[in-house]
C-alpha positions in Angstrom: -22.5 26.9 -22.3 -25.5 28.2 -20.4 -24.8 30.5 -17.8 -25.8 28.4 -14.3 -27.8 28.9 -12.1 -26.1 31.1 -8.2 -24.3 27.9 -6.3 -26.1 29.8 -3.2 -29.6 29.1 -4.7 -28.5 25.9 -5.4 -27.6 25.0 -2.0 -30.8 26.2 -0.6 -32.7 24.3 -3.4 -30.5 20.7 -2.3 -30.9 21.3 1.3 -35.1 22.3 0.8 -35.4 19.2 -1.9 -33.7 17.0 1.1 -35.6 17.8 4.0 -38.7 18.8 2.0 -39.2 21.8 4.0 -38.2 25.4 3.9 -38.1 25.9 7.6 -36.1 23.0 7.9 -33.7 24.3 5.0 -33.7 27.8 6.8 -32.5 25.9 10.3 -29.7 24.1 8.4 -28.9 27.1 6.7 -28.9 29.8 9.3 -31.6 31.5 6.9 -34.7 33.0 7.2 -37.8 30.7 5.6 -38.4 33.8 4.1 -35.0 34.1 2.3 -35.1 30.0 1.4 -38.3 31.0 -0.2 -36.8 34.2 -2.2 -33.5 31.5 -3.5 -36.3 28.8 -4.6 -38.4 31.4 -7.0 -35.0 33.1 -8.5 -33.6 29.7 -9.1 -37.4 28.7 -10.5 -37.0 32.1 -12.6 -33.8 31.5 -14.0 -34.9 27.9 -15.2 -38.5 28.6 -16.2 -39.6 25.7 -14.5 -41.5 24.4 -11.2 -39.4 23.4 -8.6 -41.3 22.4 -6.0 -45.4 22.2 -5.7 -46.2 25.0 -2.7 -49.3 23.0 -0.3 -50.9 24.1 2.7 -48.7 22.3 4.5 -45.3 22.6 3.6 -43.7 21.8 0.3 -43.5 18.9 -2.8 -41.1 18.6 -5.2 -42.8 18.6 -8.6 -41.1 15.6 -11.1 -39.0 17.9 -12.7 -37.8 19.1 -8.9 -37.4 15.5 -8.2 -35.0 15.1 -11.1 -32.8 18.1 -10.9 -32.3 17.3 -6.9 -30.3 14.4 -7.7 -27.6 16.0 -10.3 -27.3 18.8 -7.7 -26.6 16.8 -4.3 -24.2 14.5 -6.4 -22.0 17.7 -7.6 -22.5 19.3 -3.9 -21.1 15.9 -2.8 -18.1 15.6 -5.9 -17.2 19.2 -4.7 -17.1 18.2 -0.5 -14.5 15.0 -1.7 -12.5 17.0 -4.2 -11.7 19.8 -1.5 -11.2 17.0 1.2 -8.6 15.0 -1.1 -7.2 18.0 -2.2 -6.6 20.5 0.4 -6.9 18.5 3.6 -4.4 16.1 3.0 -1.7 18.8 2.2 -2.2 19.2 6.1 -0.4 15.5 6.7 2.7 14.6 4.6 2.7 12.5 1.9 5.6 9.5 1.7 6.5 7.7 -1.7 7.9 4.2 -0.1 9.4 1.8 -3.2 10.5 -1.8 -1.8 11.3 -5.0 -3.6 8.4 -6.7 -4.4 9.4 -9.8 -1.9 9.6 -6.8 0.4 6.7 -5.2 -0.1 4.5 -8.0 -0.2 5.8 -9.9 2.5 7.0 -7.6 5.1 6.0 -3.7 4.2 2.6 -4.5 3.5 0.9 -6.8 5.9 2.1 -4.2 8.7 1.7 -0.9 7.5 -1.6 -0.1 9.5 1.2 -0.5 12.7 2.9 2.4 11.4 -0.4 4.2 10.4 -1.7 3.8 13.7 1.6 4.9 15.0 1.9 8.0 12.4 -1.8 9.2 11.0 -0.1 12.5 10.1 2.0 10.8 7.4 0.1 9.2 4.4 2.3 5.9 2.8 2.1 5.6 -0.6 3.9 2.1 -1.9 4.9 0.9 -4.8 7.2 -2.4 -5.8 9.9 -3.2 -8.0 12.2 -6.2 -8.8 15.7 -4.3 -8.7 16.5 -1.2 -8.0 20.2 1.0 -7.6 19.0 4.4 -7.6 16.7 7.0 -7.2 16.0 7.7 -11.0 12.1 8.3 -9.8 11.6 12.3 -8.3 8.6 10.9 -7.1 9.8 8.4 -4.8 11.3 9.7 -1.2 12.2 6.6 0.2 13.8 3.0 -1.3 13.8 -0.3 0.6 17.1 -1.5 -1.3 18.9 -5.1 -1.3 22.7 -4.4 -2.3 25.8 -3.6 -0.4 24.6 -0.4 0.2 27.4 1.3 -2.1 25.2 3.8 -4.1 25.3 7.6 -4.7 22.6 8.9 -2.7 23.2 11.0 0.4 21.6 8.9 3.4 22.2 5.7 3.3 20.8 3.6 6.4 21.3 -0.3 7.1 18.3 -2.4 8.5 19.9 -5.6 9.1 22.1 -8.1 8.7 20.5 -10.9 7.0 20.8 -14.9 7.6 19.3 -17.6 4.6 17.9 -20.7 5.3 17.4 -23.7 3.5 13.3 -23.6 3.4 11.2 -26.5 1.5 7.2 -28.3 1.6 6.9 -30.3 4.5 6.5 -33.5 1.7 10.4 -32.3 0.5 11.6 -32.2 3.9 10.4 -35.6 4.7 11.8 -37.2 1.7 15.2 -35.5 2.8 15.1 -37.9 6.4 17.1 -35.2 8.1 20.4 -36.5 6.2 21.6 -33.2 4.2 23.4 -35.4 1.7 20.7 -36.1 0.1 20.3 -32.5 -1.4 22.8 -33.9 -3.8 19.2 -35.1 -5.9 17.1 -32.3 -4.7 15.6 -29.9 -7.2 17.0 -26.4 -6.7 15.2 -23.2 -7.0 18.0 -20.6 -7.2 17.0 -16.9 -6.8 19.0 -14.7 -9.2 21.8 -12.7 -7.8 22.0 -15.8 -4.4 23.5 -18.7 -6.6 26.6 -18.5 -4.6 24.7 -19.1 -1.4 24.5 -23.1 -2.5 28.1 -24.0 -2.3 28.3 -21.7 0.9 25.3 -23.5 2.3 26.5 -27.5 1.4 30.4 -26.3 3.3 27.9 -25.2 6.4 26.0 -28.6 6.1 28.8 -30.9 5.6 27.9 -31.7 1.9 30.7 -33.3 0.1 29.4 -33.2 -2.9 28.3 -30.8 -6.1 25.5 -28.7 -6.0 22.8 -29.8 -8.3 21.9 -28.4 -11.3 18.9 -25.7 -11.5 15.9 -27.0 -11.2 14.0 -23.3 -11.9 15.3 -20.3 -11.7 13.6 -17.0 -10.2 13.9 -13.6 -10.2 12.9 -12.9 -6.3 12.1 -14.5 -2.4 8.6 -14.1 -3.1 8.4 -16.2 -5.8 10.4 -18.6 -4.9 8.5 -19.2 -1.8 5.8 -19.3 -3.7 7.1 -22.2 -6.4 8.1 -24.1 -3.0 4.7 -23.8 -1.6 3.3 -25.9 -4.9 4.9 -28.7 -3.6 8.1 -29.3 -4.9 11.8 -28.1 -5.1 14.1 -26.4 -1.8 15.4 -23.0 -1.9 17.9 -20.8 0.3 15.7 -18.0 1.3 16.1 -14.7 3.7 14.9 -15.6 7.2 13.0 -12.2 6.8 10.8 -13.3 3.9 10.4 -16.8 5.8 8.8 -16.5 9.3 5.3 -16.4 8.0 5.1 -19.4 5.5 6.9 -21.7 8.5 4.0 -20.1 11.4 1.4 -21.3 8.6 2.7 -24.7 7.9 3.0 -24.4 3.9 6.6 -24.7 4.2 9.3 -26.0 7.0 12.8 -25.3 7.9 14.6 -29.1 7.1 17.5 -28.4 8.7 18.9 -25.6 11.1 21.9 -24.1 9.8 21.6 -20.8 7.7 24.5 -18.8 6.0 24.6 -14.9 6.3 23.5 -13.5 3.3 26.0 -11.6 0.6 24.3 -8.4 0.7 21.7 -6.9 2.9 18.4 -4.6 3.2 19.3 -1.0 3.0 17.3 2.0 3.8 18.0 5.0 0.8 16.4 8.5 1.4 17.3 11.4 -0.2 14.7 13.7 1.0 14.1 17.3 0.9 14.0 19.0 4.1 9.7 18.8 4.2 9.6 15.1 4.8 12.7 14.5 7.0 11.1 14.2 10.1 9.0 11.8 8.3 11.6 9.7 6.9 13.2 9.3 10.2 9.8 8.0 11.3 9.5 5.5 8.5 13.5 4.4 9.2 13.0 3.9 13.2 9.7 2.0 12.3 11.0 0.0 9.4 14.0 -0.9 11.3 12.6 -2.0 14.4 10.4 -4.7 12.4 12.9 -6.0 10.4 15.6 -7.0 13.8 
């Protein structure tokens, strides 16, 4: 590979090519005009080629100055964000956040500028997942984890103890008249892992009667709500994951009874002693949302 050209006579060639002066290089510079001029004829040298036309007046690049300008600003401006990303953000600490996806998208998500606004020291990186148990990923510090919070990882935090309410389209809840019996004919959108919430839910109502087959079957809140939101079928769903599709009107509440749910959000760190302090950030954050 030819040997390039000094990166100092480089700069001084970017910084005379952008202002189209010398003396305006040297000011930006903290050079003499005279010592801009010397940088432009060894670069010239080295590349056996006209860099700039000299006038009476000041300076011109020539086409081939023109051309060559453009390569060199765009590596002068790669270099500037490659040191940035690289070197200033080891100044802040860095936190791996995993969450269910219902989680993440629902709740984490929508309000993580709160905590950044709250925290601009510590950089969130999030990522999602359906079901989790453990920590099997070194790259993730913290986990946002539905269970009973009986796993093998050192600190082991709850965030709340969660409630589960019957949640439907406002056409649904209107062809159920207020009269919970008539969930006997309703079509059921069971989450995977809450099927037991049904019975528990028809005992709170007063239901004497079976539950109804599945209608559909899903494999999280978020996309239950989101089957729900289509139009048709009622599901028992987290009063966490709820809140927002009620305040918008896409689906309603038909009646106000809710179960506790089985198991419950857990927060699972098992951080080394660099991002403690911002783990316990994250955790008093996270936690005070979620009440």
């Amino acid at each position: 590979m030819r040997r390039l050209p000094h990166v100092t006579w480089l700069s001084t060639f970017e910084a005379a090519a952008r202002h189209g002066s010398f003396a305006a290089a040297a000011d930006e510079l903290s050079l003499t005009p005279a010592a801009v001029s010397q940088h432009i004829k060894l670069l010239e040298e080295t590349l056996e080629m006209k860099l700039f036309k000299r006038l009476p007046k000041g300076v011109e690049l020539t086409d081939i100055g023109q051309a060559y300008a453009q390569p060199v600003r765009q590596s002068f401006v790669d270099l500037q964000t490659a040191t940035d990303g690289l070197f200033q953000t080891q100044k802040k600490t860095t936190l791996h956040v995993r969450a269910s996806i219902s989680f993440g998208v629902i709740v984490l998500v929508p309000r993580l500028h709160e905590f950044r606004a709250l925290h601009p020291e510590i950089n969130i990186v999030v990522s999602t997942t359906v079901w989790s148990d453990r920590l099997n990923d070194a790259t993730i510090d913290v986990d946002i984890r539905y269970g009973n919070g009986d796993w093998p990882e050192r600190d082991i935090w709850q965030l709340r103890r969660g409630h589960a309410s019957l949640i439907c389209s406002p056409q649904v809840a209107n062809s159920l008249k207020g009269d919970p019996s008539q969930l006997k004919n309703a079509d059921i959108v069971s989450i995977v892992g809450s099927e037991n919430d049904w019975p528990r839910m028809f005992g709170k109502l007063g239901v004497d009667s079976a539950v109804p087959p599945t209608w559909i079957s899903v494999e999280s809140s978020l996309l239950a709500l989101e089957s729900l939101a289509a139009g048709r079928g009622i599901a028992i769903v987290d009063t966490l994951f709820t809140e927002n599709y009620v305040k918008r009107g896409d689906l309603v509440i038909p009646f106000e009874q809710a179960v506790p749910t089985t198991q419950n959000f857990y927060l699972v760190a098992d951080p080394d002693r660099k991002i403690r302090s911002a783990v316990a950030c994250f955790r008093d954050w996270i936690d005070a949302i979620v009440r």
